[in-house]
C-alpha positions, 0 to 999 in steps of 0.5 A: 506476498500474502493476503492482507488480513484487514491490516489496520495501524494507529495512524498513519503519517505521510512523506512529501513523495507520498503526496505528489501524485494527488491521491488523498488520504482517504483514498490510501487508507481504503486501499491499505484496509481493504486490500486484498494483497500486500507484497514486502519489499526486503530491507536492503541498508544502507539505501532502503534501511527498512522493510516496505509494505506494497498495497495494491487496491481499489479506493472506495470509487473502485479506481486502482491504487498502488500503495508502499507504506513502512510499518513505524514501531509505534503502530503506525504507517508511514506512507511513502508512495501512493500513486494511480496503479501502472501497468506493472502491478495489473496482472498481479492485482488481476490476480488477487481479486480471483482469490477466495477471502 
């Protein structure tokens, strides 16, 4: 986990998965520019071959976002789930937004 010092990549791209709860793209890409925090997930091969970026945010309507994207050697992120935060994420976006900038 660390803060997420205005992260930004060349372009994005998405999976069919990233788009199935409604969030738009615009919304994903304010979270993932704007976040105050990003957690890594381990790649773990052969399921997970690689490292995931977890964004959690708000989108520019201040509604809370959840977003996992994999940083693509070509500078992109390749965004593979992007959902409305659950319950799960709170405590620790809660937290995040009390740290100094």
């Amino acid at each position: 986990m660390g803060h997420n010092p205005g992260r930004r990549y060349l372009s994005y791209s998405w999976t069919a998965s990233a788009r199935k709860h409604g969030i738009r793209r615009a919304q994903v890409r304010h979270v993932v520019e704007t976040s105050r925090v990003v957690f890594v997930r381990p790649a773990d091969p052969p399921t997970r071959p690689d490292e995931a970026l977890l964004f959690l945010g708000d989108d520019s309507a201040r509604q809370p976002i959840e977003v996992v994207g994999i940083e693509m050697d070509d500078g992109r992120l390749r965004i593979i789930h992007a959902m409305p935060m659950r319950r799960g994420y709170r405590a620790l976006y809660e937290e995040a937004t009390q740290w100094p900038q």
